[in-house]
N, C-alpha and C positions, 0 to 999 in steps of 0.2 A: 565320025562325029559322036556316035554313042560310046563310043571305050573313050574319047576325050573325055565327057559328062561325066564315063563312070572314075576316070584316074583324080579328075577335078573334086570329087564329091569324097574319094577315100583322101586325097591329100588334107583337104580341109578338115576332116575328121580328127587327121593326125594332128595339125597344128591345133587343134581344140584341147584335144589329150594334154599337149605338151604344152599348152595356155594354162592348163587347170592344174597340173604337177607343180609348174612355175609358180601359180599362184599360193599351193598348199603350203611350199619351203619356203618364198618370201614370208607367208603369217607367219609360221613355225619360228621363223630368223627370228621377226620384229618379238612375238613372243620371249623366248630366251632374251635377248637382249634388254627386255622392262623388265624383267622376273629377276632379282637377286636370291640366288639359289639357296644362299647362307640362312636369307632370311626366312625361307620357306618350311613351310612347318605342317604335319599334316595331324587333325584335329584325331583323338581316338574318340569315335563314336560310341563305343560299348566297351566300358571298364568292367571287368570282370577279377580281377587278381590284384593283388595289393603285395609290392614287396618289401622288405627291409633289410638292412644290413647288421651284421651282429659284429661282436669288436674283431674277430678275426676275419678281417678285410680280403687278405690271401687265400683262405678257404674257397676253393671253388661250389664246395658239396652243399646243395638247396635242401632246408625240410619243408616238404611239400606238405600244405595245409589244403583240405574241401570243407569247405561249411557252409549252411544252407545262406545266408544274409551276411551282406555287404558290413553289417555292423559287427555281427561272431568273426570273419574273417578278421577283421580290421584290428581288432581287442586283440584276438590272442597274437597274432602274429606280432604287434608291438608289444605283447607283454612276453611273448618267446625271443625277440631278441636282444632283450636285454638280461637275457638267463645266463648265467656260467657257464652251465652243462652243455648248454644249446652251444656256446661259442666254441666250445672246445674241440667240437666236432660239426659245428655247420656253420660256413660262410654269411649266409643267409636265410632268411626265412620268406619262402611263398604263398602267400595263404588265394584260393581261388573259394570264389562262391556263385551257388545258382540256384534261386528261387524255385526251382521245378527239381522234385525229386528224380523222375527220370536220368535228369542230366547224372547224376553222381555216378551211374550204372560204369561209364569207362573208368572213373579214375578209382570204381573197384573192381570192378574187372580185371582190367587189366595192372592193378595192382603201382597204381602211378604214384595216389597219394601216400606219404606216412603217416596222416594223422587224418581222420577222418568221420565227421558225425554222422552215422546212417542208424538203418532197422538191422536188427537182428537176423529179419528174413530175406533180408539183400544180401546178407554175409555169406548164408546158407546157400543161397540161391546160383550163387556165383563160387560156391566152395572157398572164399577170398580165406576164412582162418584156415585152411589146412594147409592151399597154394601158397601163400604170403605170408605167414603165422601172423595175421592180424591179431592182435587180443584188444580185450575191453577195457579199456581204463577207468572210464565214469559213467554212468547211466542213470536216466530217469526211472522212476518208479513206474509199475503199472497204472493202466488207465483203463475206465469205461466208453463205450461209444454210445451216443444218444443219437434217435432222433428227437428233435428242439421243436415246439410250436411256439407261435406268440400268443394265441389265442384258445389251446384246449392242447389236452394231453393227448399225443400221436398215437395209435391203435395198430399192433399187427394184425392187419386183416385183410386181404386183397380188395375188397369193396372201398373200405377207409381211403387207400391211396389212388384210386380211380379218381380222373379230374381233379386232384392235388396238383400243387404248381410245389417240386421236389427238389431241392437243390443239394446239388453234389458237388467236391473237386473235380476238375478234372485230368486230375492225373491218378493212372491207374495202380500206385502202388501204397496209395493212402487208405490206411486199414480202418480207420472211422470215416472217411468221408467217400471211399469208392467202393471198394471191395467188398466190407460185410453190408452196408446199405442192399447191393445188387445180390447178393447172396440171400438176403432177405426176400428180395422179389422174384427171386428163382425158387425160393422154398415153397412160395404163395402163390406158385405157379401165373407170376406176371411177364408179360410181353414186355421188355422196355420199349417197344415203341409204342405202344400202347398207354405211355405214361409222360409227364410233363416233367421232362427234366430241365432246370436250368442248371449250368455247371459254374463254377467261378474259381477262380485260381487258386485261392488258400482261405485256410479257416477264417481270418476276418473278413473277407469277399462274401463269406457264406452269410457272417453274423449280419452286415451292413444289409445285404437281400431281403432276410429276412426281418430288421427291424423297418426297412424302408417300404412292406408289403409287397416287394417285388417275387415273392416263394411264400408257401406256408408252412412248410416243412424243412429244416435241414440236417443233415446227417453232419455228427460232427463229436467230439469230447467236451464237457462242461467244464468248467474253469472258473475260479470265482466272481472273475471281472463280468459274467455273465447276467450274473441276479441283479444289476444296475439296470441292463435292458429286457430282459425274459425274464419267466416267471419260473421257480425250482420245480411248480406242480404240475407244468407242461413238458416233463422229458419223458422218451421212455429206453430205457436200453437195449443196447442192441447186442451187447457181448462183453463181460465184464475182463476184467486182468489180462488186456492185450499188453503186450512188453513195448516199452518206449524204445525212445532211439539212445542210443551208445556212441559216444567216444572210441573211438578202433584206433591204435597205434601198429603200426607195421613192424616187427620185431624180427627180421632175420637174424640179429646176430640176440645173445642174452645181452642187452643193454638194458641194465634195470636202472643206472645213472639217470638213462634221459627217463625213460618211466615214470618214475616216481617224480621227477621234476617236472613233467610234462601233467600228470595227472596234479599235481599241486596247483598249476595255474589253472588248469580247467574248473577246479571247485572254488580258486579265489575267484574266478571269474564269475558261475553261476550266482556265487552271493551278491552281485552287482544287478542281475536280474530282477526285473518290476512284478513278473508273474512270480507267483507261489509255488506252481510245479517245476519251475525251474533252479528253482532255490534250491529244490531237497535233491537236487545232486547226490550222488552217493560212487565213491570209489570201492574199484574191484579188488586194489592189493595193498596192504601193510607195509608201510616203507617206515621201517625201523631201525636204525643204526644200521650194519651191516647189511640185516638179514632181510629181504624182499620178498612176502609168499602173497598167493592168490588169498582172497579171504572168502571168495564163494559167485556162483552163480546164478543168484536170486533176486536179481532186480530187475 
């Protein structure tokens, strides 16, 4: 009577299994059957690269574009393929862009992008010009780094920043708003945790903190559009002639065709620019009739 109960109890088991199978393929049927497959579309959540086509359709060869904002992306890739030079030698054009400087780190590293806006000391860091022969096409001038108050002019002094509410980026390759801030409080022998940091994701996150009283301090570059909100007699500097960021073009073969083409749209483009540091754009080489030379390395 007990091995009938126990055969009784594993069969029922089994027809539950095979109830609950049955029932998973029937939804699954009914499913596919309402779903027309044609119509189905799946949304892309996070747009990151923008691409275009240039006149030579058959070209399979991409010029890969990195630039920090969805808006630089967007400009140059549409103003690169409608280029000559660009068609004559690339199908298309890819322009990818990411907010956070970190991100750039593979598509120099490992040498993905052709064209590409970063620092100087990401090049270096990654040996990208000697690997890749990246060179410079266009760059900013140098800059100073501040720390910014709203309300009195910021002190190096380790006492000063005690009980400050400090606001920094926080990504660690931003030479005004991570790196020399902290180098500063390592001179002055401060603890960072012993200090109020709030971090924010890019220079205007910073300026917004600080005009909203949420920081009293922030590490950052002055800019004109500043003296609307802050006062010019509350900055103090932190490190003058840090080198901007650069234009990198990936040049394994001498292609100074695209070059010079390529650096041409970068400076018709920075003239389109609302800020003032981005205007003064300045190219690394003379594209003069034939001849193509470097003109220096001083920006």
């Amino acid at each position: 009577m007990f091995c009938l109960n126990i055969k009784c109890v594993i069969y029922n088991k089994i027809l539950l299994i095979v109830f609950l199978y049955l029932l998973i393929v029937l939804v699954w049927v009914c499913g596919q059957l309402s779903v027309d497959s044609s119509e189905l579309r799946f949304v892309k959540l996070i747009e990151t690269s923008i691409e275009c086509q240039t006149s030579a359709i058959k070209n399979e060869n991409q010029l890969i574009i990195f630039a920090p904002s969805k808006k630089i992306a967007g400009t140059l890739a549409h103003s690169l393929c409608t280029d000559d030079v660009v068609a004559k030698q690339y199908g298309s054009v890819v322009s990818y862009w990411r907010y956070n400087t970190t991100e750039s780190f593979e598509f120099v590293g490992k040498g993905i992008a052709d064209l590409i806006l970063t620092k100087n000391n990401i090049m270096e860091a990654f040996k990208a010009e000697t690997t890749y022969n990246y060179q410079p096409v266009v760059g900013f001038s140098d800059y100073t780094a501040f720390f910014i108050s709203a309300k009195e002019k910021p002190k190096i002094a380790k006492e000063y920043f005690l009980g400050k509410r400090i606001g920094l980026l926080d990504y660690p390759t931003s030479r005004s708003g991570h790196i020399l801030p902290k180098q500063i409080f390592k001179e002055l022998d401060i603890n960072l945790e012993n200090l109020n940091i709030v971090y924010a994701s890019s220079h205007d996150a910073l300026r917004d903190l600080l005009a909203n009283g949420k920081v009293d301090i922030i590490a950052s570059f002055w800019q004109e559009s500043d003296a609307k909100r802050f006062s010019k007699n509350y900055i103090t500097p932190l490190k003058n002639n840090i080198a901007g960021t650069r234009w990198y073009l990936k040049m394994p073969h001498n292609n100074t065709d695209l070059l010079c083409s390529v650096q041409a749209h970068l400076l018709a483009m920075s003239q389109e620019q609302s800020l003032h540091y981005y205007k003064g754009a300045q190219s690394f080489w003379q594209c003069d009739n034939d001849v193509v030379t470097f003109k220096r390395d001083e920006i």
